[in-house]
C-alpha positions in Angstrom: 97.1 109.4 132.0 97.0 109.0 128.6 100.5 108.0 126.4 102.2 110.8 126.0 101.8 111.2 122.1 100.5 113.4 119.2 100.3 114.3 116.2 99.2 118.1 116.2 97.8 119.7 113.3 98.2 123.5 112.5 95.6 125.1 110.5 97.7 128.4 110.5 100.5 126.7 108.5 98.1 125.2 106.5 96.0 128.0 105.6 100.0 130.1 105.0 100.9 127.3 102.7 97.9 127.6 100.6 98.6 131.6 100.5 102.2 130.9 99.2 100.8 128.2 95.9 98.6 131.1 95.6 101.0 134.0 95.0 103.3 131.5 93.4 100.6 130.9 90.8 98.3 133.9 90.9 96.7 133.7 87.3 95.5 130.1 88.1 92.9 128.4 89.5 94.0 126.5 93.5 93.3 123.4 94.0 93.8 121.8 96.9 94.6 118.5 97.2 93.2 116.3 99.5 93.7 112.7 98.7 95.2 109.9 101.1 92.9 111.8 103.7 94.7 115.0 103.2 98.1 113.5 103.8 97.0 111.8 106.9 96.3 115.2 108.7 92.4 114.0 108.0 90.0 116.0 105.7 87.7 117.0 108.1 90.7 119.1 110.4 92.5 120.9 107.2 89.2 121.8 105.8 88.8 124.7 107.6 92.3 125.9 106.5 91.3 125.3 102.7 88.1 127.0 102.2 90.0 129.8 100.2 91.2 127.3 97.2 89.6 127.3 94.6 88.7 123.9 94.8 89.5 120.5 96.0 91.3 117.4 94.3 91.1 114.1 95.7 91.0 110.2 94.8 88.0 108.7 95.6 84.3 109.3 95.8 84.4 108.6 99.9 86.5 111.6 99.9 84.3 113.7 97.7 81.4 112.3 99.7 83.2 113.6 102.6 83.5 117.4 100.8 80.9 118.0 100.3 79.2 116.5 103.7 81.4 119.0 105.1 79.7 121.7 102.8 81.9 122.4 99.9 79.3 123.2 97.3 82.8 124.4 94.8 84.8 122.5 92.2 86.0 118.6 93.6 88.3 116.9 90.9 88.4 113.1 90.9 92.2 112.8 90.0 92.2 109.2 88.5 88.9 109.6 87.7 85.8 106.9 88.1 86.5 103.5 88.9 83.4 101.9 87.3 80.5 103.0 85.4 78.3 103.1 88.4 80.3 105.8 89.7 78.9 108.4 87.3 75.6 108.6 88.6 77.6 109.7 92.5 79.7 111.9 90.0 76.5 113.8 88.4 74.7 113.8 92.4 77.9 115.3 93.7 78.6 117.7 90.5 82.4 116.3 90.6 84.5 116.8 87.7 87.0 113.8 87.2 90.0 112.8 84.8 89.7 110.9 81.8 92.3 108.3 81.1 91.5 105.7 79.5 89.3 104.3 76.8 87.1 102.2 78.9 86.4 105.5 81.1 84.9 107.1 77.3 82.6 103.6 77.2 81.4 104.3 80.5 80.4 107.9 79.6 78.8 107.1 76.4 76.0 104.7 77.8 75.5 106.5 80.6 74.3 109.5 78.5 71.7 107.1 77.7 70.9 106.2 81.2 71.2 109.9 82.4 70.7 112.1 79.1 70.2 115.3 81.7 73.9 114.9 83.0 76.5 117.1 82.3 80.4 116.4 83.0 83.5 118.7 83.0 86.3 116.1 82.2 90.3 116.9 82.7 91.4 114.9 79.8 94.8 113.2 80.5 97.9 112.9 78.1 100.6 110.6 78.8 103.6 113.1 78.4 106.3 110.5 80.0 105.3 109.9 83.9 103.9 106.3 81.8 101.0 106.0 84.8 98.1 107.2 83.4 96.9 108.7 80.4 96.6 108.8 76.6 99.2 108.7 74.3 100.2 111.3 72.3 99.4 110.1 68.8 96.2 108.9 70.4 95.0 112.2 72.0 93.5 114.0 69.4 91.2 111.5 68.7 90.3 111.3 72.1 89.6 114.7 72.4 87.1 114.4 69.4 85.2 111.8 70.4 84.8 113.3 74.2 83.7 116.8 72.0 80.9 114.2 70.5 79.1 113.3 73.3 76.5 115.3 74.3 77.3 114.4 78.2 80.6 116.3 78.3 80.4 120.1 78.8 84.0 120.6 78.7 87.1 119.4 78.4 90.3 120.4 80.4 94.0 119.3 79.0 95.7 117.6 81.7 99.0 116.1 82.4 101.4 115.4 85.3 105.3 116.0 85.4 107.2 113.1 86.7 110.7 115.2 87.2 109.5 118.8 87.9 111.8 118.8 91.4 114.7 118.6 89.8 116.4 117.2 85.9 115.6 114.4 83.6 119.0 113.4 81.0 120.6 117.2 81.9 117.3 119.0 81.2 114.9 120.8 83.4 112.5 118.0 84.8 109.2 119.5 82.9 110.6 120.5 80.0 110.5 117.7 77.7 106.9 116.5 78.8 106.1 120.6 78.6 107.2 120.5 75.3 105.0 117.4 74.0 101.8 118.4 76.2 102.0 121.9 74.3 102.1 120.5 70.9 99.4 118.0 71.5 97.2 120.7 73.1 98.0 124.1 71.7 95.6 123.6 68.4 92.8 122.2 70.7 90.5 124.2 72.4 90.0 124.0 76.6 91.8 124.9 79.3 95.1 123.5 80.6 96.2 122.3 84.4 99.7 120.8 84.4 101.5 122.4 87.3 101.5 120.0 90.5 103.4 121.7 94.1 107.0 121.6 92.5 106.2 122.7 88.7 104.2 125.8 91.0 107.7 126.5 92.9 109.8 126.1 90.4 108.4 126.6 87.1 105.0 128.1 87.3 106.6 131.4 85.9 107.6 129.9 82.8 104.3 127.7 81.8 100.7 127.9 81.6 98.2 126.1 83.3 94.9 127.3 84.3 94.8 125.6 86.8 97.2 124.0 89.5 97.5 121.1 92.0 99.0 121.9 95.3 100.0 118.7 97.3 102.6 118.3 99.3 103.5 122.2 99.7 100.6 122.7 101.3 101.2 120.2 104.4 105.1 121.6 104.8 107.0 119.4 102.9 109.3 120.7 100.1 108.6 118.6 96.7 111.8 119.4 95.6 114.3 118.5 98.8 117.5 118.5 99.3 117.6 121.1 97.1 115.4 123.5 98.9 113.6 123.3 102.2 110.7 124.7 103.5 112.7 127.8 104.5 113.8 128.3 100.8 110.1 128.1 100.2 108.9 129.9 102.9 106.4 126.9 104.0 105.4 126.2 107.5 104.7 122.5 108.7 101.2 121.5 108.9 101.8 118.5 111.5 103.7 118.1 114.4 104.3 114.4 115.9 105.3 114.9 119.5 105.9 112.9 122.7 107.6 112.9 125.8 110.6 111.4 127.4 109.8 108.3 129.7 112.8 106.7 130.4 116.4 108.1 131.1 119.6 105.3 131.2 123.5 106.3 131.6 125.9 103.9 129.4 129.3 103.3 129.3 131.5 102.9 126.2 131.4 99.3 124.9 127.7 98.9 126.0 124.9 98.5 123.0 121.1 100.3 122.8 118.4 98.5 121.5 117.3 95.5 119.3 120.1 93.8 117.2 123.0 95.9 119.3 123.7 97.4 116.6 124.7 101.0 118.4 127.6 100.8 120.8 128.3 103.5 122.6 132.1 105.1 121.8 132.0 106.7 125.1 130.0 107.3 128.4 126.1 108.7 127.2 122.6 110.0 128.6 120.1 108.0 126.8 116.5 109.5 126.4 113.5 106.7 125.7 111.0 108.0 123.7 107.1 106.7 123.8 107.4 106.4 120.0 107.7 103.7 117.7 106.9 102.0 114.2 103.3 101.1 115.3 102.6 104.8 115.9 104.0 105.4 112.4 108.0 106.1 112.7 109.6 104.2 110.1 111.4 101.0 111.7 114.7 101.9 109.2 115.4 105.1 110.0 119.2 105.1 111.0 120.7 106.2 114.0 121.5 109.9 113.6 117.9 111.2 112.3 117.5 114.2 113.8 114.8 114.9 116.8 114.1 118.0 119.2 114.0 117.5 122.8 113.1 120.5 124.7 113.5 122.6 121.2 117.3 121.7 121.1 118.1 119.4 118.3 119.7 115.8 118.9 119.8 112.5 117.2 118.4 109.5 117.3 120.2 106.7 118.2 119.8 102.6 117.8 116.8 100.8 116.2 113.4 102.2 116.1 111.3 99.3 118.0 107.5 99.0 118.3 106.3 101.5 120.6 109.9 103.2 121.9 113.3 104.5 120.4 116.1 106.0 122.2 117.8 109.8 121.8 121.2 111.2 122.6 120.7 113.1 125.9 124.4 113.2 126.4 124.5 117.1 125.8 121.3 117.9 127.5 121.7 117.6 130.9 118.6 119.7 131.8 116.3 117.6 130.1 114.1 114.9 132.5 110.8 112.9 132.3 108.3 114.6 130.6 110.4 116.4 128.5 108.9 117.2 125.4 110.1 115.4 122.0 109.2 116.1 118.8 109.9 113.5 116.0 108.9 116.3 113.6 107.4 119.9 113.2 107.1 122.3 115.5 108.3 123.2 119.5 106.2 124.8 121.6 109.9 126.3 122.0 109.6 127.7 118.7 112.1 125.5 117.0 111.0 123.4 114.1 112.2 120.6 112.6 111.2 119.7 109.2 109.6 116.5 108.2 111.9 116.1 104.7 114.8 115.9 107.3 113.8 113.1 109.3 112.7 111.1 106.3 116.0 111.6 105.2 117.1 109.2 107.9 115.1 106.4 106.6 115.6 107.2 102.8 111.8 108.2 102.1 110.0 111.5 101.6 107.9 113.6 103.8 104.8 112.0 102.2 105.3 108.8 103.2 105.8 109.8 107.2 102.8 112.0 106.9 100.5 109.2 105.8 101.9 106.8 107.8 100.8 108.2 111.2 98.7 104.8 112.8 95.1 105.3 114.4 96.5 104.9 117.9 98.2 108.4 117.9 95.6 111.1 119.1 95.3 113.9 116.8 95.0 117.8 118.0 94.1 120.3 115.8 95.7 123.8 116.8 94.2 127.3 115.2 
């Protein structure tokens, strides 16, 4: 038989997650996004759960390539836009709309209205409000605006920024309000639509700004953007992946006696050990510290020792009933009902849901549930 691992992927939570960004931002425009192959859940498997967003935002034109072989015939939004002037032509073939951010992008765009006088581009034009990635600056953006209103390639232009601290504060302030402030009066006095709010400006501030339209990310795959200080349950998300396995090894230790690479767990007292057929080449993170949490049999324990290759080891000292074959999950949901959510076992290796989700290696086989 097969290695007893998967990573499970639940269209139902996905499709509920995408219902909450909606009624969390019900005068905007839904994108979805999709980049990093949907979080590592794979484009092709959420797909079905997305078909009610408005439309989908991604990185690449493989991705977009991959939309719309799929069938997607609505809005796709490059988010760092084109990577070289060759990639307008796939852009006007595709009908993608893609970010503006720098002035080299504006070169490309002006010769290839010569090349391609027929094309026509809707561009999300990107200010620099403080995230200091991408983007114009503000004295600069104006002008930018104006020469993108010049060429005759550009249908329209969409006002677009991104909130480095909208989970949480920035100096004692809210986290979007000082960018929020500059992005509004750099943009108010222009025409064109706005879309500002990515998954934690939609949970946290969507009441209190505009944007026409919004990027859902991480909220939609059952993370919440903005943990410790709310999880999923204060957001009422669901998680979109579950990585389970299976108990395939049980040891009894005695106080005084080590588990695992480096010894450095040593038992403070006689313990049931679980081994797990898990590990950092199926994706775990190698740091996370003894204590993350895990279900076995729906009942939550810990881990305990250092993750190795394709094992690590549980506490099985207070579940007696459980044996080989019983059913582990690193992170989602039980088919006992329980759940455990992802932000709490990246919490154990000091990352963030993201990271675990697109971390997942090839070799873990990948079920998608309805």
């Amino acid at each position: 038989m097969p290695r007893p691992i998967q990573a499970v992927v639940h269209l139902d939570a996905l499709q509920h997650n995408l219902n909450i960004a909606k009624a969390s931002a019900p005068n905007a425009e839904v994108y979805a996004v999709v980049k990093a192959n949907a979080y590592g859940h794979g484009i092709e498997r959420v797909y079905p759960a997305f078909q009610s967003a408005d439309g989908f935002a991604l990185l690449d034109l493989a991705e977009a390539e991959c939309i719309r072989a799929i069938g997607w015939q609505g809005k796709i939004l490059l988010l760092e836009g084109v990577f070289a002037a060759d990639d307008l032509e796939v852009c006007a073939n595709l009908n993608l709309n893609f970010s503006v951010h720098s002035q080299h992008q504006i070169e490309w765009l002006k010769h290839f209205q010569q090349i391609n006088p027929d094309a026509k581009f809707d561009v999300y034009l990107k200010l620099n409000s403080g995230m200091n990635r991408l983007g114009f600056q503000a004295h600069e953006y104006v002008d930018i605006f104006k020469q993108l209103q010049a060429l005759e390639n550009v249908r329209s232009i969409t006002h677009m920024t991104h909130f480095s601290d909208a989970d949480g504060q920035r100096f004692g302030q809210e986290g979007i309000e000082y960018q929020y402030t500059l992005f509004q009066k750099i943009t108010a006095p222009l025409a064109g639509q706005t879309s500002v709010s990515n998954s934690a400006a939609i949970l946290r501030h969507h009441s209190n700004i505009q944007s026409d339209s919004v990027r859902s990310g991480i909220m939609l795959y059952g993370s919440s953007p903005d943990y410790p200080a709310h999880s999923i349950d204060d957001w009422n998300l669901k998680p979109g992946m579950s990585l389970r396995s299976e108990i395939i090894a049980i040891q009894h230790i005695q106080a005084g006696q080590s588990v695992g690479y480096g010894s450095n767990f040593i038992a403070e007292h006689e313990m049931r050990i679980g081994v797990v057929a898990c590990g950092y080449a199926d994706g775990y993170q190698r740091i996370s510290q003894t204590g993350t949490p895990v279900l076995v049999d729906g009942v939550r324990t810990q881990t305990i020792g250092r993750v190795s290759m394709d094992m690590l080891t549980v506490d099985l000292t207070a579940l007696p009933q459980t044996n080989i074959g019983s059913e582990v999950v690193l992170w989602g949901r039980s088919v006992h009902g329980t759940v455990l959510p992802i932000d709490e076992v990246a919490a154990g290796s000091g990352t963030v849901g993201y990271e675990l989700m697109c971390a997942i290696t090839a070799r873990v086989p990948v079920q998608v549930e309805t």
